[in-house]
C-alpha positions, -999 to 999 in steps of 0.1 A, spaced: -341 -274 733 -339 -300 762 -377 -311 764 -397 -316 727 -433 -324 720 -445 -333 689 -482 -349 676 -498 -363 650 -536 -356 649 -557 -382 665 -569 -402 640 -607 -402 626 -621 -439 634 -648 -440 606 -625 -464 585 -594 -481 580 -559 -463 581 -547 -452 547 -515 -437 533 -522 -401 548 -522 -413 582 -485 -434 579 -475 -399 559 -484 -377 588 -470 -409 613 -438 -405 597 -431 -370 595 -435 -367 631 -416 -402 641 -383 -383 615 -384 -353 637 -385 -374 669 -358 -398 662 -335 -366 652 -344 -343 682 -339 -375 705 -300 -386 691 -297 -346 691 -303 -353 727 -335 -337 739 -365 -354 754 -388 -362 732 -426 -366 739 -440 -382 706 -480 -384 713 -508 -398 682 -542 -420 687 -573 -420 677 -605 -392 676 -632 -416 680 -668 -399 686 -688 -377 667 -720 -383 642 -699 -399 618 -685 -427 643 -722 -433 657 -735 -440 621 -706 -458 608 -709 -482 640 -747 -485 635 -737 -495 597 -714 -524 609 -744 -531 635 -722 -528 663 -723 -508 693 -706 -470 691 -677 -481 723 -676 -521 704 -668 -500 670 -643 -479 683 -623 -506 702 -622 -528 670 -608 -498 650 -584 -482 672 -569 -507 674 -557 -513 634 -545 -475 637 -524 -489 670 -512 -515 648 -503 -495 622 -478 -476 645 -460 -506 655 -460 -517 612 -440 -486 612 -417 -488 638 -422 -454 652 -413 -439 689 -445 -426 700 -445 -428 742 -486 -422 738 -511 -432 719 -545 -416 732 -577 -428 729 -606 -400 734 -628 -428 750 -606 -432 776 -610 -416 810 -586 -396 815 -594 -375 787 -627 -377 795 -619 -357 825 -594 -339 807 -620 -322 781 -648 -321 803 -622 -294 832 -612 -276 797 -652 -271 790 -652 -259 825 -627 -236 823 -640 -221 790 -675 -214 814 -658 -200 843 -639 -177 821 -673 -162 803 -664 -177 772 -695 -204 767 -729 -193 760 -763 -204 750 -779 -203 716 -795 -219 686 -776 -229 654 -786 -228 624 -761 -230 594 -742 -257 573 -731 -291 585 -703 -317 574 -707 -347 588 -675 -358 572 -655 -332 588 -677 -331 618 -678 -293 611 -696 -262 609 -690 -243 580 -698 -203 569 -708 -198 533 -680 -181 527 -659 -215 531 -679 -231 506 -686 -239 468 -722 -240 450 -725 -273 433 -761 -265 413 -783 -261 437 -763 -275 468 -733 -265 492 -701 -286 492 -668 -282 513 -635 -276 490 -630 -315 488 -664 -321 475 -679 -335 509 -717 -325 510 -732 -299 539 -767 -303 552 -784 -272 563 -789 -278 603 -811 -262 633 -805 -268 667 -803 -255 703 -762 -252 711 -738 -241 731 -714 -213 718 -679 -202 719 -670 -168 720 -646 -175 689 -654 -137 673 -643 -118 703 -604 -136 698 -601 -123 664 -581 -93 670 -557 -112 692 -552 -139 674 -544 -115 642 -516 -104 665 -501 -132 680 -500 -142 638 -480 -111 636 -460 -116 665 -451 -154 659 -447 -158 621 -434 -191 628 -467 -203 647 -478 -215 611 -464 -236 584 -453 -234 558 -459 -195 551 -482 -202 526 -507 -214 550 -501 -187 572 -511 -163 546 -544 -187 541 -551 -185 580 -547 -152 585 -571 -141 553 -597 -165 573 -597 -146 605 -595 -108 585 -624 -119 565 -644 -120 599 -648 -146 626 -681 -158 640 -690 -178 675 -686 -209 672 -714 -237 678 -696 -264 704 -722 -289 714 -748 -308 699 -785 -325 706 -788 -343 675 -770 -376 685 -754 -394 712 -718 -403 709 -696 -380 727 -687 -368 757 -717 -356 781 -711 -318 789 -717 -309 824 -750 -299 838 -768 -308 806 -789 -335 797 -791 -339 764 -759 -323 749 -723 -336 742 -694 -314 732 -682 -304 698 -661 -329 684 -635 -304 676 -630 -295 714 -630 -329 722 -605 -336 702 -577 -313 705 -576 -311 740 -564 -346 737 -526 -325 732 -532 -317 763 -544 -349 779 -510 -368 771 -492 -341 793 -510 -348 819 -537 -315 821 -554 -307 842 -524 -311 865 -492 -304 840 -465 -307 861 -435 -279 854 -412 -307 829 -443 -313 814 -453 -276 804 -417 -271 790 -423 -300 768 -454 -276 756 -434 -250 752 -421 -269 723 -446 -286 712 -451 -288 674 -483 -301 656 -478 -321 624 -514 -320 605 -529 -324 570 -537 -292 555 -573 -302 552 -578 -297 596 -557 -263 597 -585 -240 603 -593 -260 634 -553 -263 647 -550 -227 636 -580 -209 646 -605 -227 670 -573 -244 690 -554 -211 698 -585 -189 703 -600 -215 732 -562 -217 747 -561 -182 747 -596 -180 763 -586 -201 794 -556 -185 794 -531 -214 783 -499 -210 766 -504 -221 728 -478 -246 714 -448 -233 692 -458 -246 653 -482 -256 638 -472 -274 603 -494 -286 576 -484 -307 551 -500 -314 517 -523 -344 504 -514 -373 485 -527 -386 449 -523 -419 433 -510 -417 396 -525 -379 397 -555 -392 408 -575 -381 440 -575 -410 461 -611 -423 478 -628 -452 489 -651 -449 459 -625 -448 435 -610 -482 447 -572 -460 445 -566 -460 484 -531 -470 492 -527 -494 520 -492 -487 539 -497 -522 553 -496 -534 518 -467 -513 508 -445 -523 534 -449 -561 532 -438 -558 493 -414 -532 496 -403 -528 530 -408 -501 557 -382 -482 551 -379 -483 511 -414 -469 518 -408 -447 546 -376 -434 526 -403 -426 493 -425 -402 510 -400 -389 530 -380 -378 499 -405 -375 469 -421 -343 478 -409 -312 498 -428 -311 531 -460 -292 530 -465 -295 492 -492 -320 478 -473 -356 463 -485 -380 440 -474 -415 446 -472 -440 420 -454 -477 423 -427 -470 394 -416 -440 412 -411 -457 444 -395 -488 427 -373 -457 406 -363 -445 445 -353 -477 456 -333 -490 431 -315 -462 418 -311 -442 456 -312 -471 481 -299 -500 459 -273 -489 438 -260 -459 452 -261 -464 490 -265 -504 497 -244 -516 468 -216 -486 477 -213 -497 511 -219 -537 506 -189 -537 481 -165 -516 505 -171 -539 535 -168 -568 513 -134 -561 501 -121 -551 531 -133 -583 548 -117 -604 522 -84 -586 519 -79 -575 553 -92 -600 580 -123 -579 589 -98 -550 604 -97 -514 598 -59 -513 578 -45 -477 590 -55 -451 616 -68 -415 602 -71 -400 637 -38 -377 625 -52 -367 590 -90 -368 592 -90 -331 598 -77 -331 563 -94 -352 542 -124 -330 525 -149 -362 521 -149 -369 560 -145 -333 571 -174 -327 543 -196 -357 560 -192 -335 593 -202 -309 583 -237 -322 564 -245 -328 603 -248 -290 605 -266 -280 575 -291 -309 584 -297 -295 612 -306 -261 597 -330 -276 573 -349 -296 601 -354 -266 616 -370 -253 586 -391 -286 578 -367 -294 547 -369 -333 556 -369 -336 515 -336 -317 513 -320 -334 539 -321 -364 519 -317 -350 491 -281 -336 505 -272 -368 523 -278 -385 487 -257 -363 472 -230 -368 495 -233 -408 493 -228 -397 452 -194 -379 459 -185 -412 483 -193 -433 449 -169 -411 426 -142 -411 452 -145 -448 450 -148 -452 414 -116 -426 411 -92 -442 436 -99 -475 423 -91 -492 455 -99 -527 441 -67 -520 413 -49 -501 436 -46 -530 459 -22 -552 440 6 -524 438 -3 -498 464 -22 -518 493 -14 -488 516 -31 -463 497 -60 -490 490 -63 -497 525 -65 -460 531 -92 -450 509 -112 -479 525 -105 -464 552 -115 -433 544 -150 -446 528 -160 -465 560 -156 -433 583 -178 -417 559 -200 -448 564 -199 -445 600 -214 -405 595 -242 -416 571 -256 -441 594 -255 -418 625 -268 -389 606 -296 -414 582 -310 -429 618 -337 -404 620 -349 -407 583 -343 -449 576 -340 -463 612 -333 -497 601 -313 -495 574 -291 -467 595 -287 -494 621 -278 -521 599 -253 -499 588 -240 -494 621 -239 -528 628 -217 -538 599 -198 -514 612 -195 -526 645 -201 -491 662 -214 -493 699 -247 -480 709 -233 -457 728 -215 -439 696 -246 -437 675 -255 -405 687 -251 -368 665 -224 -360 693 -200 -387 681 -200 -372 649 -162 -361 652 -127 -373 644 -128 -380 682 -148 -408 675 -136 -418 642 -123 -455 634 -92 -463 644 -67 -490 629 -75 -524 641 -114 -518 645 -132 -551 638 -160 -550 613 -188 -576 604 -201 -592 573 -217 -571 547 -256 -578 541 -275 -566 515 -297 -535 527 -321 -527 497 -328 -558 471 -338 -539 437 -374 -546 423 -390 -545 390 -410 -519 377 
């Protein structure tokens, strides 16, 4: 694909960024980092969801105007994307104007095209989730209602605007059927699709009860649905109303990375109101699991949240970014825990990556001047660890496809093992004294492989890739997946730098 799209959910404004919102960050930062050296354009879009009930009473809490409240917390989730160093080339704000306008032409739309109507609610309420839910979605706790996470409902009654949500249900069981990869993983698919055969009702989109939201037109006293409001935002960041022609091929593959806990909304609501003003949907849709700290559910209440600020100051980004990336298979639930991300940085990043590559470089600098000592451009064809290092390139690829970002490590780690047994068997230190040809080219040998790690680890460690590189001495230029041939490889001669240490090993 030439053009790619991929979001985050905007972000809920209520509270302070946690570990679930750097998870979700990250996952979608991997996949636009490998698309981009892959060489597509990448659209990379996140921000922050910030009206709704629960925004108005949080602000009223911290006696601050709704608009003064919002400000002051979007920004610390706009900080947070620069704490991880990610590539988004939006970050949308649903206060701003433009989606303001955006939301309020997508109500439109939805009226012109019959799909709007008025009515009175009456049902369950989560304020938490800004949501409406049916019985059916919901667990008796005694003599009270609670969502699946424990979040209380209120019982509600109000005059409301509706969405025709019940008359999309057959088409949307289709499309499902048509487009099995519109959700993932499959699991979830299976999970969405028993939603919408168990029976869909209209769907309540506006409310009277408070303030904070956008106005809906020709009304006085009612503001949209949160929900609406919010995903249109996907929309807003390409430019709709007016999407030019690049901009709806970028749709075309655009792929939504959420928590499974907002997957009836991205896979229900969202596809049913595209489909009902007529807008192409987006290609996938992928949930990924929750997070626990030490098997525990994390919460405010608890005192257990995990700040990713925190993490990265005493571990570093991407010692932390590499942990979630690898500990649990995407879409799965994970449990983080500090001697399990210590375990991962010392025994993957420290001693069998860093200290590999930190010892190669070091040798070579000391024994040969800096300089590459032979030329493999005849034989590199032939020698199974570098031909093997091209091909990972193309198995990677097939697992990124799939959403394997956990395997992908776990292969490139594998590799980087073999590198450490070819090392350990040629014994290029010993060799040296009697055979310095045959030293100088296994080094050789090790530091091509070197060269493919860092080109194919950019997506997944950014830094530490670079670094790599840089020791290296590659060009910017050659630090794309297209150099990632004997073409390119490093020739006799080719200066190198100093080693530094990439990963420092920590206590448990």
């Amino acid at each position: 694909m030439n053009n790619f799209y991929i979001t985050t959910p905007i972000f809920y404004v209520n509270d302070l960024p946690h570990i679930g919102h750097a998870y979700t960050t990250l996952i979608c930062d991997t996949f636009a980092k490998y698309f981009s050296l892959n060489g597509a354009n990448v659209l990379f879009t996140t921000g922050t969801d910030e009206h709704g009930l629960k925004v108005e009473k949080a602000a009223k809490k911290s006696e601050k105007s709704p608009i003064n409240f919002v400000n002051e917390v979007s920004e610390n989730f706009k900080k947070l994307t620069l704490k991880l160093d990610v590539s988004n080339t939006d970050f949308i704000r649903t206060t701003e104007e433009r989606h303001k306008k955006s939301a309020t032409f997508f109500w439109e739309k939805l009226c012109s095209n019959n799909q709007i109507y008025m009515s009175t609610y009456e049902g369950w309420y989560s304020v938490k989730d800004e949501s409406f839910y049916q019985e059916k979605e919901l667990k008796k706790d005694g003599e009270t209602y609670k969502t699946e996470d424990g979040s209380a409902v209120e019982w509600i009654k109000e005059e409301s605007f509706f969405f025709k949500l019940s008359e999309w249900q057959d088409n949307l069981l289709e499309f499902y059927n048509k487009n099995p990869e519109f959700i993932k993983p499959k699991s979830r698919m299976n999970e969405v699709k028993s939603f919408v055969e168990s029976g869909l009702k209209d769907l309540s989109v506006s409310r009277t009860s408070f303030k904070w939201g956008i106005k809906i037109p020709n009304s006085s006293n009612h503001i949209m649905y949160v929900w609406i409001d919010a995903l249109t935002n996907y929309l807003t960041s390409i430019g709709y109303p007016n999407i030019k022609e690049k901009e709806s091929e970028y749709w075309k593959n655009c792929i939504h990375i959420i928590g499974k806990d907002i997957l009836k909304f991205h896979a229900v609501y969202w596809p049913a109101m595209l489909m009902a003003i007529k807008h192409p949907l987006p290609k996938t849709i992928f949930a990924h699991g929750w997070w626990t700290n030490e098997g525990k559910k994390i919460s405010k209440s608890m005192g257990n949240t995990i700040d990713p600020n925190e993490m990265i100051d005493k571990y570093g980004l991407d010692q932390f970014r590499y942990f979630l990336l690898r500990e649990v298979p995407l879409g799965n639930d994970g449990d983080f825990s500090l001697n399990a991300l210590v375990a991962r940085i010392n025994s993957d990043l420290s001693n069998n990556l860093g200290n590999l590559i930190q010892r190669v470089i070091k040798f070579l600098n000391k024994n040969f001047n800096n300089e590459i000592p032979i030329s493999l451009k005849e034989e590199v064809k032939e020698n199974k660890h570098i031909t093997k290092g091209y091909e990972l390139k193309k198995s990677i690829d097939i697992k990124m496809n799939e959403f394997q970002v956990s395997k992908c490590l776990e292969d490139i780690f594998l590799y980087i093992d073999e590198l450490n047994k070819f090392m350990d068997d040629s014994e290029p230190w010993s060799t040296f004294k009697t055979k310095p040809e045959k030293a100088g080219k296994d080094l050789t040998i090790l530091v091509e492989c070197f060269r493919i790690i860092g080109i194919i680890l950019q997506p997944f460690i950014p830094k530490a890739a670079k670094e790599i590189l840089d020791m290296l001495n590659i060009e910017s230029s050659q630090r794309y997946f297209s150099n990632l041939s004997n073409e390119f490889s490093i020739d006799k001669n080719h200066i190198i730098n100093n080693p530094e240490q990439l990963f420092p090993r920590y206590e448990k």
